[in-house]
ZAPA-22330 format. One line per 2 residues: number of its first residue (from 1); their letters; for each residue x, z, y of N, C-alpha, C. Coordinates in steps of 0.2 Angstrom, whole numbers. Atoms other than C-alpha are relative to their C-alpha. Layout:
N
NUM	a	X Z Y X Z Y X Z Y ~ ...
//
This chain:
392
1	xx	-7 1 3 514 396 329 3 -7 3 ~ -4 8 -3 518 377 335 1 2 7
3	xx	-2 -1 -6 517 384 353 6 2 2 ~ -3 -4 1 529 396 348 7 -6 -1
5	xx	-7 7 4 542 381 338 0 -2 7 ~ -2 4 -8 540 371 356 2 4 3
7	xx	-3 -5 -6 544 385 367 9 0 -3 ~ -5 2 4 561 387 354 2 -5 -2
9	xx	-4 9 1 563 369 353 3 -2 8 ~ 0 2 -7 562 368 371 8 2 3
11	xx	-8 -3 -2 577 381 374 5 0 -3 ~ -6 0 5 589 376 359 5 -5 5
13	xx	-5 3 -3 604 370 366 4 -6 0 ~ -3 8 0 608 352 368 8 0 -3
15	xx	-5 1 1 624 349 360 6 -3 7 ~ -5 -1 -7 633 344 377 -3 4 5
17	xx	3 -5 -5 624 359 386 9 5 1 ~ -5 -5 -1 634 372 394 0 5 -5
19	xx	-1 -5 6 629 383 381 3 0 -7 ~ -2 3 6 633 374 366 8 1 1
21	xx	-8 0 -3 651 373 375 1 6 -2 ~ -5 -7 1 653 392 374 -3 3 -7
23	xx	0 -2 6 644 394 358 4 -4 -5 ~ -5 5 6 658 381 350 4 4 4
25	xx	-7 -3 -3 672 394 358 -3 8 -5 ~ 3 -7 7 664 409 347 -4 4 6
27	xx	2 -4 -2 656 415 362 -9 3 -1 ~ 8 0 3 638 424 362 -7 -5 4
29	xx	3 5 -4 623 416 368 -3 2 6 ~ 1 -5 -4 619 427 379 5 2 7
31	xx	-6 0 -5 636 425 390 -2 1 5 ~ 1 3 -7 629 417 405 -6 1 2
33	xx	5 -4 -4 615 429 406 2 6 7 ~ -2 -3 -3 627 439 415 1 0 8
35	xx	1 2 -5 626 430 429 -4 1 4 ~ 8 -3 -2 609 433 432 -1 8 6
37	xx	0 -5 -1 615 450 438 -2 -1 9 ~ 0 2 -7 618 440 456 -6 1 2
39	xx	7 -1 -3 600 440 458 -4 6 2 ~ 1 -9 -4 599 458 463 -1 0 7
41	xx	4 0 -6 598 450 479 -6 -2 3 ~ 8 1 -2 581 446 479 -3 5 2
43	xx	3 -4 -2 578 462 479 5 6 7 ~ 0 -5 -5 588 469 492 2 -3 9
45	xx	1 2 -7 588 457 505 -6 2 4 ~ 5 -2 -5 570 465 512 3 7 3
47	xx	-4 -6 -4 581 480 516 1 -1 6 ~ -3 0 -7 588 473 531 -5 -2 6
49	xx	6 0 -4 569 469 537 -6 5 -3 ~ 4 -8 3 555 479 527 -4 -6 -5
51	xx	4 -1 5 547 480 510 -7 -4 1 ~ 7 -1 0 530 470 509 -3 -3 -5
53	xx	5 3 7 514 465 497 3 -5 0 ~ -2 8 2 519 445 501 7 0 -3
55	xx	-7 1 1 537 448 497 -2 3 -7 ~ -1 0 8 532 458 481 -4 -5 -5
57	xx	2 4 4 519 445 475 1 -6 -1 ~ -6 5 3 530 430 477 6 1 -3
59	xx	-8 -2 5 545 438 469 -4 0 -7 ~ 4 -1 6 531 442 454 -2 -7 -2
61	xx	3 5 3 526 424 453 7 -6 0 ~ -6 4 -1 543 415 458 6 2 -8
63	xx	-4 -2 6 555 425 448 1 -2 -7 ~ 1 7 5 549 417 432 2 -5 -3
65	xx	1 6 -2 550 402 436 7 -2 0 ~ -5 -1 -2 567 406 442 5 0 -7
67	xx	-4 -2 9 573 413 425 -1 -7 -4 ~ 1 7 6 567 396 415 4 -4 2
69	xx	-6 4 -4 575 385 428 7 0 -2 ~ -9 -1 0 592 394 427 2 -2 -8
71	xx	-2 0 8 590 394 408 2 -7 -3 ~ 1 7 0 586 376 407 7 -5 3
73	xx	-8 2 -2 603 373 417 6 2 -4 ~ -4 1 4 610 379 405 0 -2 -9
75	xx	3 0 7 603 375 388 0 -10 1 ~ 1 10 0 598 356 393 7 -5 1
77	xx	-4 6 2 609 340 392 4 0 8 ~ -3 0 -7 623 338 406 -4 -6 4
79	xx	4 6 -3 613 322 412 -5 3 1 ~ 7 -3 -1 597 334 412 1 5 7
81	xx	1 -6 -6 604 349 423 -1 -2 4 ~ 3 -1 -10 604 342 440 -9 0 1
83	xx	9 1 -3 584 339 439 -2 6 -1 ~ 2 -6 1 583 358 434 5 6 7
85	xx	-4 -3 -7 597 364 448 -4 -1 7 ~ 6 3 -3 587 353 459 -7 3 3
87	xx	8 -2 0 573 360 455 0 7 5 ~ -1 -3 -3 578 377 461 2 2 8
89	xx	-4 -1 -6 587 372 477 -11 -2 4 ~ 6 3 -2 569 364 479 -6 7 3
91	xx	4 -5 2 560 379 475 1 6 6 ~ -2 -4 -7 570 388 489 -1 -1 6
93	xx	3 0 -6 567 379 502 -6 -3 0 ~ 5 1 -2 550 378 501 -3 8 2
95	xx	0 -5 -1 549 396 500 4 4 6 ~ -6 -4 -8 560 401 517 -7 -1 3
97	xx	4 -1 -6 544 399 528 -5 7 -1 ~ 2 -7 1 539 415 519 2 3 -4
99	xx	-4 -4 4 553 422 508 5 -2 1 ~ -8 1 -1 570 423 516 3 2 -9
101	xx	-2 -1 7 573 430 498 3 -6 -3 ~ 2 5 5 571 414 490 8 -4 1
103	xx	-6 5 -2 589 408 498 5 3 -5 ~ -4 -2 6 597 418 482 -2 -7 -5
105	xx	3 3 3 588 405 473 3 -9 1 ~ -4 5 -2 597 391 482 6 -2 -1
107	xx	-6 -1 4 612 397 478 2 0 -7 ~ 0 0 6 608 398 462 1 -9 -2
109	xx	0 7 -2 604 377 464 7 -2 0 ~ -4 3 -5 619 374 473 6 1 -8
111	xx	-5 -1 3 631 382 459 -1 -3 -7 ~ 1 5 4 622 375 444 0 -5 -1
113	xx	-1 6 -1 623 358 449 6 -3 -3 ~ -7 2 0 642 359 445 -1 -1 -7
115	xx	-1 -1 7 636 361 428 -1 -8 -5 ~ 0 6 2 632 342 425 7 -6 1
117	xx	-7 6 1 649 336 428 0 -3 3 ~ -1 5 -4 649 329 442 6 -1 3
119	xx	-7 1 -3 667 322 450 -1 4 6 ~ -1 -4 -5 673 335 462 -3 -2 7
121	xx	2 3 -8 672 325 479 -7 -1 -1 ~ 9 3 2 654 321 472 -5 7 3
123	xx	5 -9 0 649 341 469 1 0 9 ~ -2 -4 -8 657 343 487 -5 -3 5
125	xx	3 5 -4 648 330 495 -9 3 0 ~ 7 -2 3 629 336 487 0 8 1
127	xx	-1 -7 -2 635 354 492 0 0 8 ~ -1 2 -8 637 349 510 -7 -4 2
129	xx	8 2 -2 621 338 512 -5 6 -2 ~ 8 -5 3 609 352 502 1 5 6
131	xx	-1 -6 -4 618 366 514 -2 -4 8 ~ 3 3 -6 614 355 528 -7 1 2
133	xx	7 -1 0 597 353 526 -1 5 -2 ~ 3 -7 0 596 372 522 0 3 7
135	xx	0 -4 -5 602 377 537 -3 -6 5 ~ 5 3 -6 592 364 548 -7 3 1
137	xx	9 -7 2 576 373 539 0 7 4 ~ 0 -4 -2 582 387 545 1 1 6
139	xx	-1 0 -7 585 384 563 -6 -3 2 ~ 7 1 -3 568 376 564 -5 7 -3
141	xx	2 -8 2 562 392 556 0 6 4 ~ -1 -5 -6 570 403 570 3 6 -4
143	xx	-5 -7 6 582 412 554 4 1 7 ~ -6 -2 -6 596 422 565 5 -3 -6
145	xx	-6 3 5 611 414 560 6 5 -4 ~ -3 -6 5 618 430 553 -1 -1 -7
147	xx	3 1 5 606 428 540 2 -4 -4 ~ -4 8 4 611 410 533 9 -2 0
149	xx	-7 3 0 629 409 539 3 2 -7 ~ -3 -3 4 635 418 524 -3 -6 -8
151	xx	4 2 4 623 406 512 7 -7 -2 ~ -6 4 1 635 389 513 7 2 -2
153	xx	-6 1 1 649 398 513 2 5 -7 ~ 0 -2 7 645 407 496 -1 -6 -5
155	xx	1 6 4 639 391 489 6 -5 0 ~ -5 6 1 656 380 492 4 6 -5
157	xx	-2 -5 3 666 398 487 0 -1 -8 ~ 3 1 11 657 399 469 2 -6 -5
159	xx	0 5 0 655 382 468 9 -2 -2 ~ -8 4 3 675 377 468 2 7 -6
161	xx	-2 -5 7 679 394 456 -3 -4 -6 ~ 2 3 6 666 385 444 3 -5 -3
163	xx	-3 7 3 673 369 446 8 3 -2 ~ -6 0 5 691 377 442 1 2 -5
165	xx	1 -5 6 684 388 427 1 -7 -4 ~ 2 5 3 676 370 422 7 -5 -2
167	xx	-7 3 1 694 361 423 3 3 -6 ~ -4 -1 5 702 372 414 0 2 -7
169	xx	3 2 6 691 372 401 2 -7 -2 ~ -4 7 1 694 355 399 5 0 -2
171	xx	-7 0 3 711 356 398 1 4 -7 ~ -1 -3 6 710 368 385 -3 -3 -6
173	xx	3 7 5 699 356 375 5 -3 -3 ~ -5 10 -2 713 340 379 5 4 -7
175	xx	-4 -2 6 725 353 371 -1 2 -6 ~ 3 -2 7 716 359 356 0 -5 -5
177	xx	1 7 4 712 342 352 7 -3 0 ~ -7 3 2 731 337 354 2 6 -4
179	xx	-3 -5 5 737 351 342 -4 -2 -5 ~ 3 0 5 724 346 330 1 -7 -3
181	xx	-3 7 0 730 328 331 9 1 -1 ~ -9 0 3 747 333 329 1 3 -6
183	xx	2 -1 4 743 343 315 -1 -5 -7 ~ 3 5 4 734 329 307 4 -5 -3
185	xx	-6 4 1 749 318 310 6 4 -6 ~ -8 -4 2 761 330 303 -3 0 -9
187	xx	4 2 6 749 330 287 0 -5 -3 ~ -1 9 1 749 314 284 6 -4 -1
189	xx	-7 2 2 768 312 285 3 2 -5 ~ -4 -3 5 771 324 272 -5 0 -6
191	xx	0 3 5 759 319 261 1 -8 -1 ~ -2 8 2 766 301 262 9 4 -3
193	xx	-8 -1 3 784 310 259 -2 1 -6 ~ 3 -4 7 774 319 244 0 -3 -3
195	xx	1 5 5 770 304 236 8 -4 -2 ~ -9 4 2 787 294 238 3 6 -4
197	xx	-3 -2 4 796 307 232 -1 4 -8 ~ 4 -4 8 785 312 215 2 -7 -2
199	xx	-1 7 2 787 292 214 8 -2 -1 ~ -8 0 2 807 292 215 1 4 -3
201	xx	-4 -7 6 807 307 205 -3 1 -6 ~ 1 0 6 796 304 190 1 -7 0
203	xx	2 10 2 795 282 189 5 1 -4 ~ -6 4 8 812 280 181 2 8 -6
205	xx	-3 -4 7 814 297 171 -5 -2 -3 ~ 4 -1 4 797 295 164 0 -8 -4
207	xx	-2 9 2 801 272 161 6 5 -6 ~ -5 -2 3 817 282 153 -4 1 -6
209	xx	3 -5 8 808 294 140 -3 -7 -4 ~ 2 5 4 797 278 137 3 -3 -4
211	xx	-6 4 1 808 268 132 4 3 -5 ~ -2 -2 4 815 280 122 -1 4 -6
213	xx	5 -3 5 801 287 112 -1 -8 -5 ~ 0 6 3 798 268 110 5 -2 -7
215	xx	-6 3 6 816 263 101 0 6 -4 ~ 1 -4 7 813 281 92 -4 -1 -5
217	xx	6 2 5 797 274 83 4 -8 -5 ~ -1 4 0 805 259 81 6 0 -6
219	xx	-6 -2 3 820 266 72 -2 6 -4 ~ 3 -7 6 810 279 61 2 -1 -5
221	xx	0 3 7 808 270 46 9 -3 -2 ~ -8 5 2 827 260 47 5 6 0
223	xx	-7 -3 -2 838 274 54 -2 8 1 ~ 2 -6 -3 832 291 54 5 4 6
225	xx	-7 -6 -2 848 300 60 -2 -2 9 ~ 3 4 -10 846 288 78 -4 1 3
227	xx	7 0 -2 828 290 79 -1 8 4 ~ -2 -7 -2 832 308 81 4 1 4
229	xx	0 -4 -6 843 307 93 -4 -4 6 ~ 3 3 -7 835 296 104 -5 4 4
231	xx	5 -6 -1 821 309 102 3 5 5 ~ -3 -5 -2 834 322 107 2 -1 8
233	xx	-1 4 -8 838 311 123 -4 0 3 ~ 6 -1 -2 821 310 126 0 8 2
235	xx	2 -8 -2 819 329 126 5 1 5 ~ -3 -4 -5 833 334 138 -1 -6 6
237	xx	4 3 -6 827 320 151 -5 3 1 ~ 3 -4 -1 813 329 150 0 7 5
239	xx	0 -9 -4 817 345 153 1 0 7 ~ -3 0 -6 828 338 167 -4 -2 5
241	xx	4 4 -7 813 329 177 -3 7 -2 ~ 4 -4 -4 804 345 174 5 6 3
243	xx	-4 -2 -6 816 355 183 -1 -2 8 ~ -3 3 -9 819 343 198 -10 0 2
245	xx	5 0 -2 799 343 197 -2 7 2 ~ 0 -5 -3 800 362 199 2 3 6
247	xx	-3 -3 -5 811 363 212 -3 -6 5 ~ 4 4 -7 801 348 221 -7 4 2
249	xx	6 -4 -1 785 358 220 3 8 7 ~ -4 -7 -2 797 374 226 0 -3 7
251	xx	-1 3 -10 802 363 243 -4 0 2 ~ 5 0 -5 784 358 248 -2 5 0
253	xx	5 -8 -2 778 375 244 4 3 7 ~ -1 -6 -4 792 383 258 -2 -4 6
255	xx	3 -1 -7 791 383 276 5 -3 4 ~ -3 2 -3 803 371 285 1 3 7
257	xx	-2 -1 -6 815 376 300 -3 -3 5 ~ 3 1 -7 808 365 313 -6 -2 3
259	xx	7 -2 -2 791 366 309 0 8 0 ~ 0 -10 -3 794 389 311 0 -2 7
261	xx	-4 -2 -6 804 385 328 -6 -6 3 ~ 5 2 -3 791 372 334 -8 3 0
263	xx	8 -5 -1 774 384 329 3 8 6 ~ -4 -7 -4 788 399 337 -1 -1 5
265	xx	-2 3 -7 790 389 353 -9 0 1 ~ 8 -4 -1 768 388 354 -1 5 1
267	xx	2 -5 1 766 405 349 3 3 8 ~ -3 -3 -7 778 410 364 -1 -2 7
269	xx	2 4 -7 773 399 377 -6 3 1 ~ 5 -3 -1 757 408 376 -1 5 5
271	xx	0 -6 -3 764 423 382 6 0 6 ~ -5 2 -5 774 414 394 7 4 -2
273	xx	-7 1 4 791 415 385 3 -4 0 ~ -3 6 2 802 403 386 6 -4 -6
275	xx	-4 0 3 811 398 369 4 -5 -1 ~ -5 6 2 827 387 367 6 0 -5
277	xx	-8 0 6 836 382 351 1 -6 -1 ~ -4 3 0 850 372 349 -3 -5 -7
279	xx	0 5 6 853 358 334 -1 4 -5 ~ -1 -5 10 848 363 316 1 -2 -3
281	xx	-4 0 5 858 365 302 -5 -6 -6 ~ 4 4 8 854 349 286 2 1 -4
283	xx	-2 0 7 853 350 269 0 8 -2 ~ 1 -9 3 850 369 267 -1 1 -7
285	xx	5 0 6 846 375 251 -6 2 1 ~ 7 0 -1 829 378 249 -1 8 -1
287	xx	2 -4 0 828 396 246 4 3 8 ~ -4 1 -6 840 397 262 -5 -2 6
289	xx	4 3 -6 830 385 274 -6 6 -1 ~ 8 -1 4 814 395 265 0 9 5
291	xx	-1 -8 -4 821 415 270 3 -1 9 ~ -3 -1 -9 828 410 288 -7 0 3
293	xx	3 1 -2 812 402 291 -5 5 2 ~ 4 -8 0 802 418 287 2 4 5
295	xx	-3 -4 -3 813 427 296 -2 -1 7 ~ 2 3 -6 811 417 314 -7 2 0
297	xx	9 -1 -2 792 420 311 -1 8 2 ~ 0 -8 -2 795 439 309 2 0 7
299	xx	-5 -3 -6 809 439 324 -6 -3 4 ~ 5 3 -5 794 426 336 -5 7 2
301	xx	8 -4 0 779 439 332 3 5 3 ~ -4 -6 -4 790 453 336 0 -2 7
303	xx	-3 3 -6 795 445 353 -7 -1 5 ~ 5 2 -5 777 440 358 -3 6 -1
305	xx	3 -6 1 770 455 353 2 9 5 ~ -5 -6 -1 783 470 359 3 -3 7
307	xx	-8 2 -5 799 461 369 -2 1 8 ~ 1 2 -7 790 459 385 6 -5 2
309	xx	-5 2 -1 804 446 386 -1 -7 4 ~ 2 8 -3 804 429 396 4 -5 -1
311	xx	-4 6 5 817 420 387 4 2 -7 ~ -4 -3 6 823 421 370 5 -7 -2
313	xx	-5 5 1 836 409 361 1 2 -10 ~ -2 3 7 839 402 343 7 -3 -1
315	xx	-7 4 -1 857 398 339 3 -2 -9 ~ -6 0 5 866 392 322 9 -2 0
317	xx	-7 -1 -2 884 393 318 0 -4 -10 ~ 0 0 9 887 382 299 10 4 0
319	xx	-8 0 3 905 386 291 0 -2 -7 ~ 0 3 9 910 378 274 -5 4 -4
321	xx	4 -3 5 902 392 263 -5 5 5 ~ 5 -4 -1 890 401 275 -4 -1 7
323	xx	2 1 -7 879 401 290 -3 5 4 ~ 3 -5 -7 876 411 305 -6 -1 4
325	xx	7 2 -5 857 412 315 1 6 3 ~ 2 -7 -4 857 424 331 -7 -2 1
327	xx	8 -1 -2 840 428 338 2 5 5 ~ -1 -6 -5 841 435 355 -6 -2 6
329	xx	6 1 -7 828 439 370 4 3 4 ~ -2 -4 -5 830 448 386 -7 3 4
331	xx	7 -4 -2 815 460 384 4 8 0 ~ -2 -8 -2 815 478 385 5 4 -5
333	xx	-4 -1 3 826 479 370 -4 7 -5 ~ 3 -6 4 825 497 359 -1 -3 -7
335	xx	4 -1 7 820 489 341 3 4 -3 ~ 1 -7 6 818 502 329 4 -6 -8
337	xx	-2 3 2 830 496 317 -3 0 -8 ~ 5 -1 4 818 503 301 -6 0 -1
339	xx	10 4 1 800 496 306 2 -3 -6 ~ 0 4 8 792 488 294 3 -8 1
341	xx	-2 7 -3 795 470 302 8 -2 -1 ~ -8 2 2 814 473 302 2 1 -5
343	xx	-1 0 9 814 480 283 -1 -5 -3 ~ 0 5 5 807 466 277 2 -6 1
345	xx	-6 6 -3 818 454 287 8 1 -3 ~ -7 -4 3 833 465 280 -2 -2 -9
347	xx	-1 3 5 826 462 262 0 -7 -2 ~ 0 8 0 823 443 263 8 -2 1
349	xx	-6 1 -3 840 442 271 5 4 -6 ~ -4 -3 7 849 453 255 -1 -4 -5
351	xx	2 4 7 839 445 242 4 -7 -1 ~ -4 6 2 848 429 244 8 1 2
353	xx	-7 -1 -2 866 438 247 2 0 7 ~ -3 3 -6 867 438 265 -2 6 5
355	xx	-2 -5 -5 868 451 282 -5 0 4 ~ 4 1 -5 858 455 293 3 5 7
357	xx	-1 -9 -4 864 468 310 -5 -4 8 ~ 6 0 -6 854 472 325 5 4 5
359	xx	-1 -2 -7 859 474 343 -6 3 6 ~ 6 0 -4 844 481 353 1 5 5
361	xx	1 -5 -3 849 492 366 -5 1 5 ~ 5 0 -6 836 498 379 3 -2 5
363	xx	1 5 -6 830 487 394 5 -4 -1 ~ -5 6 1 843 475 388 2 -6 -5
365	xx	3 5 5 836 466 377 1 -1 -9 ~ -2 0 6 838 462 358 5 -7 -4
367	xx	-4 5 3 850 451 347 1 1 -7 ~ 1 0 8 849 449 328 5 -7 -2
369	xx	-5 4 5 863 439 318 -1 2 -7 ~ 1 2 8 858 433 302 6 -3 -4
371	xx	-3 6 5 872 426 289 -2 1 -9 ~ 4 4 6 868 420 273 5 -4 -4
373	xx	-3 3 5 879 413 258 -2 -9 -2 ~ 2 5 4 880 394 253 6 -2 -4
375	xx	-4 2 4 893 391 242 -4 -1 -6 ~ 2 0 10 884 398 223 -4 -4 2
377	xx	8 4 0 869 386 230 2 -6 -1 ~ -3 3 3 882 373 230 2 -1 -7
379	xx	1 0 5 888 375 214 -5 -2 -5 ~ 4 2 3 873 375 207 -4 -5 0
381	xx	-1 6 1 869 360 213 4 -5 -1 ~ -6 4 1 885 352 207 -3 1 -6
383	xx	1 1 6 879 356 190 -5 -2 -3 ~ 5 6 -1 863 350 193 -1 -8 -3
385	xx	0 9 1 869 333 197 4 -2 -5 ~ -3 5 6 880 333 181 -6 0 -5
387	xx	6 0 5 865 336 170 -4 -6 -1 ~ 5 7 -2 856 322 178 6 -5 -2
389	xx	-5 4 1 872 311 174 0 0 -6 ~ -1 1 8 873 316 156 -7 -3 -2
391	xx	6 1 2 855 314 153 -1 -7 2 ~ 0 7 -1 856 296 161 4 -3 -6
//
């Protein structure tokens, strides 16, 4: 049993191993067994001379060896692999003076090397020495240079694809971690706005009520008639911080315009799309900002999904009482004007009084004009802010 925990303790995956990298990406563990396949050469490199006992008895005893090695390349600490890559290129040319086979196994050295991170010119330079000294072995071995020419030039080949795979890994990293960092920021600005504004929007109405219940107490016993209304003043302050309290919870709950059109503008850039919207509209009402925003999410998903389009555009238009948003690409056009996606962009868009039409002819792209009502939204912020005035 303990033999067993060691053998499993031996190949758990170092936290900066290669593997640990693809099992923090959701992949299996199993990925970069795939690779393994390459080793098919071993067995058919004796085709091109003949089959014999020493060739099958050191593939029986090498092979092994071979498998632990590579495994160890990928499971061990980036500081650890070159001693196990190492190991392999070693393991090859000891074996050329009596198993050409063995120069799979070289290659295999050559390309796992890249796995410890070493700076490009570096790999380059350690790929160029090691193939040196292969191919000197081999000229003092009396290889035909048919045999070996193809071996360098496999190992530089592999070699730079891994080092671009590896790049680009990284980069996707640098980005992931800037999105999660921008995230974090964005969190952190809105709960500091979250706090200020619960702070300027209950501090003096709730200082008010006190103050109020106060001089009602105070006036119980001398004046009742006062004391009651102070009460009564007290109650519609009330009411009215719980109101502005309802509709302050209602703002942070929706989904702000130029946080949609900058997650829109990600979502698209994925699928190489390029999206461009103008200035946006301030002071919207909230259920206003709240359905456009929605809308944008539907019209993006649609676009990254369907449009096959390579540019779209976000436009608004205000006028005194209303405001116009087109949404246009220049994808294959055709939307279905009663998908589910456009019904429920159509109810959104009604529900608050407001229009929606579609342009979408085939191969010529699509264009969607939204208008929306702000006047009754006004009003009822006019009356609003006389509430808050009497109530003061």
């Amino acid at each position: 049993m303990n033999t067993t925990t060691a053998i499993l303790a031996w190949f758990t995956p170092a936290p900066d191993s290669y593997a640990a990298s693809n099992l923090r990406k959701g992949k299996s563990v199993w990925v970069d067994a795939v690779h393994l396949l390459w080793s098919v050469w071993l067995f058919i490199t004796p085709i091109f001379d003949h089959y014999t006992w020493q060739w099958a008895l050191i593939t029986l005893a090498t092979y092994p060896v071979f498998l632990v090695l590579y495994a160890k390349c990928c499971v061990a600490s980036r500081r650890d692999t070159q001693v196990y890559a190492l190991a392999l290129v070693a393991l090859a040319l000891a074996l050329m003076p009596w198993y050409p086979s063995g120069l799979t196994y070289f290659i295999y050295g050559c390309v796992m090397l890249r796995s410890c991170r070493l700076p490009f010119r570096s790999y380059l330079l350690a790929l160029a020495v090691l193939n040196l000294g292969c191919l000197f072995e081999a000229w003092l071995l009396h290889y035909s240079w048919q045999a070996v020419i193809s071996v360098p030039v496999t190992c530089f080949i592999v070699g730079i694809v891994v080092n671009a795979e590896i790049a680009n890994d990284e980069k996707d990293a640098e980005l992931r971690l800037s999105h999660d960092e921008v995230r974090r920021l964005a969190a952190t600005a809105e709960r500091e706005r979250i706090g200020r504004d619960l702070h300027d929007l209950l501090g003096h109405t709730l200082s008010l009520i006190t103050l109020k219940l106060e001089l009602s107490r105070k006036l119980f016993d001398r004046d009742s008639a006062a004391a009651r209304r102070e009460l009564e003043e007290a109650e519609r302050v009330a009411r009215h911080a719980l109101a502005e309290v309802r509709a302050a919870v209602t703002g942070i709950r929706s989904t702000d315009l130029a946080a949609e059109l900058a997650s829109a503008r990600l979502l698209l850039e994925s699928s190489a799309v390029h999206l461009d919207y103008g200035s946006l509209p301030d002071s919207l009402p909230q259920d206003v900002e709240r359905t456009l925003a929605l809308v944008i999410r539907e019209a993006m998903t649609n676009i990254h999904r369907h449009a096959a389009a390579t540019e779209a555009c976000v436009r608004f238009a205000r006028a005194t009482d209303r405001l116009d948003m087109q949404i246009s690409d220049n994808g294959k056009g055709g939307l279905a004007v009663h998908g589910n996606g456009m019904s429920g962009m159509c109810e959104r868009v009604c529900a608050i009084g407001g229009s929606l039409q579609i342009d979408s002819p085939p191969r010529h792209g699509t264009r969607l004009l939204i208008s929306v009502p702000l006047r009754a939204r006004k009003e009822q912020d006019s009356s609003e802010t006389g509430l808050a005035r009497s109530a003061a």
